[in-house]
Every structure is written in C-alpha cells, then in structure tokens.
N, C-alpha and C positions, 0 to 999 in steps of 0.2 A: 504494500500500500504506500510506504513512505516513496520509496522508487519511481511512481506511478505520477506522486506529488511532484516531485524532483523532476520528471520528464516535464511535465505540463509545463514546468517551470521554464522551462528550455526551451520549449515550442514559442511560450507569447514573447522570448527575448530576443529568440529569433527570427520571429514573424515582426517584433519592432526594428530590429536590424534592417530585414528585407523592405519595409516600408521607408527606415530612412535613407535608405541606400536610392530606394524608386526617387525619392522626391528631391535627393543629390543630382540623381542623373535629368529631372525634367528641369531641374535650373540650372543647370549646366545646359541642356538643349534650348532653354530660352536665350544665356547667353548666347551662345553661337549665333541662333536666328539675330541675336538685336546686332550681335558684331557682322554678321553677311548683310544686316542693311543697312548700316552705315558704311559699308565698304560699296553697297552698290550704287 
C-alpha cells in the first residue's frame, strides 16, 4: 500500500514536469514566431 502511495506520488510530479516542460516549449515557439517577424 505504502508503494502504491509512493508511485502516485511520482506520476503527478511527473505529469507537472511534462506540463512545464509543454508550456517551456510553446514560449519558446512564440518566441521564435515574434523573432521571424520582426526579421521579416
């Protein structure tokens, strides 16, 4: 049971990882976009 706890625990730390990793990479793709339009 305690194990079980311990996994759970692991799943939402990593599913927060994966979420701030997502939301790293869409502002890093907005940068881009706003750097290719001022460059065009």
């Amino acid at each position: 049971m305690k194990t079980h706890k311990r996994r759970a625990k692991q799943l939402v730390k990593a599913k927060a990882k994966l979420e701030n990793a997502e939301r790293r990479a869409r502002e890093a793709a907005e940068a881009v976009a706003t750097l290719e339009e001022g460059a065009a």
